[in-house]
Every structure is written in structure tokens, then in C-alpha cells.
C-alpha positions in Angstrom: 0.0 0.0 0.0 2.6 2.5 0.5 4.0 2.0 -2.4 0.5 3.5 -4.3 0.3 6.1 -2.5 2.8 8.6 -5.0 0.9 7.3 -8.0 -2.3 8.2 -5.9 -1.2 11.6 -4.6 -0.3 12.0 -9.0 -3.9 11.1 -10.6 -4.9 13.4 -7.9 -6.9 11.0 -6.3 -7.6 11.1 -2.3 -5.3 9.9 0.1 -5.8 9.1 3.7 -4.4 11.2 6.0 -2.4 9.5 8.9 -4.8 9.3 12.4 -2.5 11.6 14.8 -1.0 9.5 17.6 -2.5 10.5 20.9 0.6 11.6 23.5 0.1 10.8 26.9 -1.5 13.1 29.4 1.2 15.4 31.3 1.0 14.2 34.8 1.6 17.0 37.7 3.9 16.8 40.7 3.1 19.4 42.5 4.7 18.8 46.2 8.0 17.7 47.0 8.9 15.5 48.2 5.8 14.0 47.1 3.2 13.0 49.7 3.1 9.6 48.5 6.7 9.3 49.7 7.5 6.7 52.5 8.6 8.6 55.2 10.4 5.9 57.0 12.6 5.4 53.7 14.4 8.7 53.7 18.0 8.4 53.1 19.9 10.7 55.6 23.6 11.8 54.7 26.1 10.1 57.1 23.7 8.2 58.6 22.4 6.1 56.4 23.8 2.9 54.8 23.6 0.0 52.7 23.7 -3.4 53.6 27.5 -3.9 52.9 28.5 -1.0 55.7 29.4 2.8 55.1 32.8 1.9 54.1 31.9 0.0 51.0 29.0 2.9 50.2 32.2 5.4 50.4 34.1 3.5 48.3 31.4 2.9 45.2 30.3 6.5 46.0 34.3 7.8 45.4 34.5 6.1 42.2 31.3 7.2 40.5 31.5 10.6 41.1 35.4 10.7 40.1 33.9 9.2 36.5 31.6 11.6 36.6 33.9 14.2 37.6 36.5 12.8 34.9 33.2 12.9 31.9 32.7 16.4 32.3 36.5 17.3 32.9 35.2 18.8 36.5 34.0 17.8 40.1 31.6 19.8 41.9 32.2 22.0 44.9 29.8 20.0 47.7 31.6 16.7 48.8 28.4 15.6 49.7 25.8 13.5 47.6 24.4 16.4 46.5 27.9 17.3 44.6 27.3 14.0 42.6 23.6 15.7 41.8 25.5 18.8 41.0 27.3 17.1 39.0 24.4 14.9 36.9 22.5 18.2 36.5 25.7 20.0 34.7 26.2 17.0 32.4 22.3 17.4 31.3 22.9 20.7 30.4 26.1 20.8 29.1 25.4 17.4 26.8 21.6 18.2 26.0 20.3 14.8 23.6 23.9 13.4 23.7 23.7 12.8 27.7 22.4 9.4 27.6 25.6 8.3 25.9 27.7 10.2 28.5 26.2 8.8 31.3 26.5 5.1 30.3 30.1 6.1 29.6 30.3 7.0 33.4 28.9 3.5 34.4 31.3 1.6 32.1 34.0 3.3 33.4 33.1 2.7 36.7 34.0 -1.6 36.0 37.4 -3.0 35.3 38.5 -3.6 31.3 39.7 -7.2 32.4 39.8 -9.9 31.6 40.4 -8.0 28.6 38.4 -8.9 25.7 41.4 -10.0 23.4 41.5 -13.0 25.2 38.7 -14.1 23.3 40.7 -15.2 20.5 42.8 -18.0 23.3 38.7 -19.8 22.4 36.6 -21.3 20.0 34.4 -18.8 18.6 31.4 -20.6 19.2 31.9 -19.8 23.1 31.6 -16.0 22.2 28.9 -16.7 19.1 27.7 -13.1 17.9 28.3 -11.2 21.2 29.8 -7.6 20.5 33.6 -7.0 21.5 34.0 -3.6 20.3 34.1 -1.3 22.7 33.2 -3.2 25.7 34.8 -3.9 29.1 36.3 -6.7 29.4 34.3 -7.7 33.0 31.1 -6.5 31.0 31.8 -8.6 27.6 32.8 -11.8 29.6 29.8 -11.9 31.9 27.5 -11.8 29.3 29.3 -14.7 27.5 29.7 -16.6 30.3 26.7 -15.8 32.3 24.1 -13.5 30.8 23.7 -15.9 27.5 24.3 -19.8 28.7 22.1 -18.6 32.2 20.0 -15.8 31.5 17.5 -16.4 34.8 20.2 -16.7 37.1 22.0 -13.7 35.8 19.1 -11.8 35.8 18.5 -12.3 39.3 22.2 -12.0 40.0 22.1 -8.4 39.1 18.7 -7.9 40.9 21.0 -8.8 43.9 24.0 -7.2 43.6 22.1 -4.3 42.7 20.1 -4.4 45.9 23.1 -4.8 47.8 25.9 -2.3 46.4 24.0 0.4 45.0 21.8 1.9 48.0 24.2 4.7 48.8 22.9 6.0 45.1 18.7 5.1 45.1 18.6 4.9 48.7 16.6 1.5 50.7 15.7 -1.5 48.3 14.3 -4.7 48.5 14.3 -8.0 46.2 10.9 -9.1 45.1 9.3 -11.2 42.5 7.9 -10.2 38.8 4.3 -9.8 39.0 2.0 -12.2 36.6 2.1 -9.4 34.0 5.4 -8.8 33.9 6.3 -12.6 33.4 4.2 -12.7 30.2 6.4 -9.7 28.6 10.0 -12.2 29.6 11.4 -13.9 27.6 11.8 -17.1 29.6 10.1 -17.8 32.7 12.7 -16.3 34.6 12.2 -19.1 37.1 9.0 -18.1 38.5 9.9 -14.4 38.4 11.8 -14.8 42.2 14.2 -12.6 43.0 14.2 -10.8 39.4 12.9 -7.1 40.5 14.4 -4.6 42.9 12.0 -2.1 44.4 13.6 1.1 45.3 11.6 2.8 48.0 12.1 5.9 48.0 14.8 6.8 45.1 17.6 9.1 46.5 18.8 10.5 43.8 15.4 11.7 42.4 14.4 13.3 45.2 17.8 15.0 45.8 17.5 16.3 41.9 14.2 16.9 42.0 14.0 17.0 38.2 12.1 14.9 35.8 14.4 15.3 33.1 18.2 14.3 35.3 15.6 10.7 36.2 14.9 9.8 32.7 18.0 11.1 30.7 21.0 10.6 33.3 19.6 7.6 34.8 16.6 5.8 33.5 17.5 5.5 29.8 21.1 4.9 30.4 21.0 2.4 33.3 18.5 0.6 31.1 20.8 1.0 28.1 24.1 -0.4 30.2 22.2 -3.4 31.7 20.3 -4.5 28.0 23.5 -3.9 26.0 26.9 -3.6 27.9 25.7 -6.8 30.3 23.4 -8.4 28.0 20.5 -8.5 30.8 17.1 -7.6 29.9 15.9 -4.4 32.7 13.4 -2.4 32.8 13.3 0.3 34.9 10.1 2.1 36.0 9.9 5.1 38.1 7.2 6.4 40.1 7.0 10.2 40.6 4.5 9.8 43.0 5.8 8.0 45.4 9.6 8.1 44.5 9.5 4.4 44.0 11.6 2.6 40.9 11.2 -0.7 39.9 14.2 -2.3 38.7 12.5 -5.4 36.5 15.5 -7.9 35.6 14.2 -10.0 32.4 12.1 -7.7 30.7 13.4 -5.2 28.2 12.2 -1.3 27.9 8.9 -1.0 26.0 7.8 2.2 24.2 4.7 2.9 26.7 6.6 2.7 29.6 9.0 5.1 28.3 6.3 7.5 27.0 4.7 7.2 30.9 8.0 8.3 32.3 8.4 11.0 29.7 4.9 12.4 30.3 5.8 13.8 33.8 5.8 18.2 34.0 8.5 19.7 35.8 8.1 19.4 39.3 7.2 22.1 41.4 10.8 22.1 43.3 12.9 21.8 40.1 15.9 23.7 40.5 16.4 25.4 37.6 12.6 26.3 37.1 11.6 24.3 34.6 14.3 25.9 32.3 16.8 22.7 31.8 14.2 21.9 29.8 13.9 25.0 27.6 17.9 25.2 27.4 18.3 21.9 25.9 15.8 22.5 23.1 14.3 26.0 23.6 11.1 27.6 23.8 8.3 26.7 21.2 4.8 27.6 21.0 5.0 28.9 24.2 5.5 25.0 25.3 9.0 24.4 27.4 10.2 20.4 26.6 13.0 18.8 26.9 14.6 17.0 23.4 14.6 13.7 25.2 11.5 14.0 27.0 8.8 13.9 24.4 6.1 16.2 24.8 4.8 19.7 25.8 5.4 20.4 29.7 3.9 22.9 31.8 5.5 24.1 35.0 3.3 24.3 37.9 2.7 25.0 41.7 1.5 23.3 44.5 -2.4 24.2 44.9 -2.8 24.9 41.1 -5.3 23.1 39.4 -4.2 20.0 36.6 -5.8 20.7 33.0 -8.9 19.0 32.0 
């Protein structure tokens, strides 16, 4: 059929026009934190720590922000976690559409380049089949050989650990819990049951310290999910929840186009920052509409107490 539609448009003859693809509704946050927010979940700065102890939270927390530091050729005046904030909010600006890639850069470089991938060629190559060697880390590129491809449920799970366990210094308290029915019938494999595969974040610390829709989806969301799917080679989905600060981390599942539409529909929350106007610097002001490149649609920056459109 499209290929009639020239000849169509030529003998002058009535075309269809395309049915406009409805966006999805701008949701409002218009407290913050938001009320929904567990209380007893708030992460406080010295305080606060992971399962693995303070010492190991220092330690992962050093090393991220000095790649995050050494991406934008900078570090931030606060030591504190809100100098690694600081420090996400200046590479959204300063990389606008290109800050996905920057960030997973910062998470690759935060894992060792050994074994080094080279040492692929000491095997058959039916041990590495068709998975990708350039550019990859060499820790990265052999787990998914070794693990994420012959044992995909166990390395999905794996990471749901791991991730529980060594990353609460950045999202604040988690838990391990199962895939829900639903979610099992988007896997790929049965993922065992679903046991073990998703990591609830609580109450996320680094979206309520940035306070900023677009920092969530473009410095973590998109890349996280981008790092685990295709530096790993483990499906996750990631879901925030700007009502209640929660993110799901769904090991086995891959992104899907609605739910990145539903994290993209969020407005500016009332507490951003900058005011709404990270969005209008990385692609300017149109039709009196500020958005963000990698957000999607229109947003409108509102108070608490003003009413949501109709």
C-alpha cells in the first residue's frame, strides 16, 4: 500500500491522512517530596547505609562521582551527595540529547576492562557466538558470555542482587521481590517463576535529591536501562514512580515504548531547581510550550495548589 500512494497523490486521487498518535497526558507533581513518599525510607547523609556497611558505600560512591567528575572534565564543589547531583545536573545541560551516551560512559568506566576482551581469541568462537567485542569492558563482555547468554534467569536475578546490595548509597533503601504475573508474560523465559528478578527502590535518593524529571529519565533511566540490556546483556526495565519516589528495577524484561512514554509524560516538578528551564535550554522555547529533546512532549510548570488541565 505504501508503495501506491505517489501514483495516488499524482492522478490526484484522495489519500488518507495519517490518524494523529495520541501523547500521553502530562501528569503534575506538584509537592516535593511528594506525599506519596514513605517517610520511613528517607535516606539521611552520614547516617544512612547499605547493607554492605558505610565503608563500601564510600568507596562505590568515590568512584562514580570521580567518573563523573573525569566525563565532564570537573568535580563539583559539595563533597556531599548532592555534589554527585550537582554534577548529573551539569552534564544534562552541558550534553543536552547526547547525555544518555555520556552517562552510560560514566557507568562503564566505573568496571574494570579485564579480563580483557582480546583474550577471546585463546577460544573457540562458538563460546563467544555473535556477542559484541568492540568497545566493551572486558568484565562487561565476559559476563555476558559466560553468564548473561548460557544462564539468562540466574544472571538476571544475579544483578537484581548485587544491585540491591551495592547500589543503596545512590537510590537509597531497596528490596528483592518477585515479577508480577504481567510482567512474566512480557519475559522472555520464565525467569524461574519471576523470584528474585525485581528490585523495588523505595524511596529513590537520587530523584528526590534532583528533583528534576528530566536528570531521572535522561541521566539515569535510559542509560542504566541502556548499560544493563547492552553492555551486560540482561534484559531491565526500569520504571519510576514520581508519586511515590519508588523505581522498579524489572530484571528479564526489556524497555517498551509505553513505559518510556509514561516516564516521559511527567511536567517539571514544582521544586525543580532550575525552574523548569533545563528543559527549555536543551531544546528552547516553542509555541509557548517548554520540553525537553529527550522527554517527548509539551510540559507545563506548575505550583502546589494549582489546578491540573482537564
Amino acid at each position: 500500500m505504501p508503495t501506491l500512494l505517489p501514483l495516488a497523490f499524482a492522478l490526484g486521487v484522495p489519500t488518507p491522512r495519517p490518524l494523529p498518535v495520541p501523547a500521553a497526558p502530562v501528569r503534575v507533581v506538584r509537592a516535593w517530596p511528594p506525599p506519596g513518599a514513605d517517610p520511613s525510607r528517607i535516606w539521611i547523609e552520614g547516617v544512612s547505609s547499605g547493607p554492605l556497611g558505610r565503608a563500601p558505600d564510600r568507596l562505590f560512591e568515590r568512584i562514580f562521582r570521580q567518573r563523573l567528575a573525569a566525563e565532564l572534565g570537573r568535580d563539583a564543589a559539595d563533597p556531599t551527595f548532592r555534589g554527585i547531583v550537582d554534577l548529573a545536573r551539569a552534564l544534562v545541560a552541558e550534553r543536552g540529547p547526547d547525555v544518555a551516551l555520556a552517562s552510560r560512559r560514566v557507568l562503564n568506566e566505573c568496571f574494570p576492562d579485564w579480563p580483557p576482551v582480546a583474550a577471546r581469541r585463546l577460544l573457540p568462537a562458538s563460546v563467544c557466538g555473535d556477542v559484541r567485542a568492540t568497545g566493551r569492558k572486558g568484565l562487561l563482555f565476559w559476563f555476558e558470555v559466560l553468564f548473561a547468554r548460557p544462564f539468562p534467569a540466574f544472571s538476571g536475578r544475579l544483578n537484581a542482587w548485587v544491585t540491591s546490595w551495592a547500589a543503596q548509597w545512590l537510590m537509597g533503601p531497596c528490596s528483592l521481590e518477585g515479577l508480577a504475573p504481567e510482567d512474566l508474560a512480557d519475559a522472555p523465559s520464565n525467569l524461574c517463576g519471576g523470584a528474585g528478578a525485581q528490585v523495588l527502590v523505595h524511596r529513590c535518593r537520587f530523584l528526590e535529591e534532583s528533583a528534576c524529571a528530566s536528570i531521572c529519565v535522561n541521566a539515569c533511566k535510559i542509560p542504566t536501562q541502556a548499560f544493563f540490556n547492552e553492555e551486560m546483556g540482561v534484559p531491565m526495565r526500569m520504571e519510576p514512580d514520581y508519586e511515590t519516589l519508588e523505581c522498579r528495577f524489572k530484571f528479564g524484561l526489556r524497555p517498551s515504548a509505553a513505559d518510556e512514554e509514561e516516564a516521559r509524560s511527567v511536567a517539571c516538578f514544582s521544586a525543580c531547581p532550575s525552574n523548569g528551564l533545563l528543559r527549555q535550554q536543551l531544546e528552547g522555547e516553542a509555541s509557548g510550550a517548554r520540553r525537553c529533546s529527550a522527554m517527548g512532549g509539551p510540559t507545563v510548570l506548575r505550583g502546589e495548589g494549582e489546578e491540573e488541565p482537564s
